[in-house]
C-alpha positions as CSV (number, residue, x, y, z in Angstrom):
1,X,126.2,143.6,-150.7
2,X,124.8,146.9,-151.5
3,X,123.0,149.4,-149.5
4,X,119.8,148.4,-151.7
5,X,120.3,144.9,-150.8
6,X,120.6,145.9,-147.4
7,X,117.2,147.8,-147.3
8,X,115.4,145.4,-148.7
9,X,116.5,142.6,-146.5
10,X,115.4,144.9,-143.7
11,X,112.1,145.8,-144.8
12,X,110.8,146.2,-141.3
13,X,113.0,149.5,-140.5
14,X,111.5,151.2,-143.2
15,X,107.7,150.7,-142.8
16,X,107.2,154.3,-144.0
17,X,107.5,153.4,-147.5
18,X,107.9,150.8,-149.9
19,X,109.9,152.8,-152.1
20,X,113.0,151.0,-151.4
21,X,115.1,151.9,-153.9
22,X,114.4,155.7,-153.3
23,X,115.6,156.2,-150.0
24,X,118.8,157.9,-149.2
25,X,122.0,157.5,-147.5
26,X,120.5,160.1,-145.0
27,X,117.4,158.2,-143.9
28,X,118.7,154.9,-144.2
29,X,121.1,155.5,-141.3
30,X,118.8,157.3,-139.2
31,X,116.3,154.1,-139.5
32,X,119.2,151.4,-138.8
33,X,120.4,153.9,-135.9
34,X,117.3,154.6,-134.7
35,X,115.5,150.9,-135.1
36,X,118.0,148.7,-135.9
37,X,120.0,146.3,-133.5
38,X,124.2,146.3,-133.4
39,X,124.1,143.7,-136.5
40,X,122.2,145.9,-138.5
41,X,124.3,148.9,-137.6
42,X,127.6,146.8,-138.0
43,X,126.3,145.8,-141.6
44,X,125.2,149.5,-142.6
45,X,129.2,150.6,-141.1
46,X,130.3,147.9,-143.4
47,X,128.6,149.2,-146.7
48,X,128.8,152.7,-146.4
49,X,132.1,153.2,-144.4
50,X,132.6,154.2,-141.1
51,X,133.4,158.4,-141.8
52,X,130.4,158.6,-144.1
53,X,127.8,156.9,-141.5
54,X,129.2,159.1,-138.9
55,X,129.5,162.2,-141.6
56,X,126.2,161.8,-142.0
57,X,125.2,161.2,-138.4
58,X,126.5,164.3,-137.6
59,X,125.0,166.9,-140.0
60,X,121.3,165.4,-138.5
61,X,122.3,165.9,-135.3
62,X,123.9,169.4,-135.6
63,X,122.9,171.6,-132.6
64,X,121.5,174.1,-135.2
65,X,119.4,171.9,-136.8
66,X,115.8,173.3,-136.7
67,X,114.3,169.1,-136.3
68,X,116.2,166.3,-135.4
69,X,114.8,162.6,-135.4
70,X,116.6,160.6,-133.1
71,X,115.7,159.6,-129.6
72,X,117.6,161.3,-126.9
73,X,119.3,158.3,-125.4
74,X,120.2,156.7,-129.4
75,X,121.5,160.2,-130.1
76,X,124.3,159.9,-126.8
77,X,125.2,156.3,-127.6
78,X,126.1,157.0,-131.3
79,X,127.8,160.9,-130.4
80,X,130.0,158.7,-128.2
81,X,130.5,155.6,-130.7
82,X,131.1,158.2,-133.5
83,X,133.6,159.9,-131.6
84,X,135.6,156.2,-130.4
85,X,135.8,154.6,-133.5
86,X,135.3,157.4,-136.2
C-alpha cells in the first residue's frame, strides 16, 4: 500500500481538503497523529518507516517552532512513543 492509498482510504482525517493526492508527508502524520486511532498510526509507521514518522514528528514539534498543531496531551504520548521505539 502506498501513502496515497492510505489517505484515500481514510478520507475522514483529512476533511480539510479533497486534494488527496497533494498532501504531504508532513500533514499526513500530523492528521493520523492527531485524529487517527493506533491502527491508523500503526499503518502510517508501516508505510513511511518508523525514523521518518518520528523525523518528521519532531521538526513540528521543535520548541522553537513559532506554531505547532498538535494537542498538548497527543504531543506527550507520541514524544514518549518516539523516544521508546524510534
Amino acid at each position: 500500500m502506498t501513502i496515497s492509498d492510505f489517505v484515500r482510504q481514510r478520507k475522514y482525517l483529512f476533511w480539510s481538503t479533497r486534494n488527496y493526492d497533494g498532501l504531504s508527508k508532513e500533514a499526513i502524520v500530523e492528521a493520523v497523529l492527531n485524529y487517527g486511532d493506533m491502527k491508523d498510526v500503526r499503518e502510517m509507521i508501516s508505510i513511511l518507516g518508523m525514523q521518518e514518522t518520528a523525523k518528521i514528528f519532531h521538526a513540528q514539534t521543535n520548541p522553537n517552532r513559532a506554531r505547532i498543531n498538535y494537542r498538548a496531551d497527543v504531543k506527550n504520548y507520541f514524544k514518549l512513543y518516539f523516544e521508546k521505539y524510534a
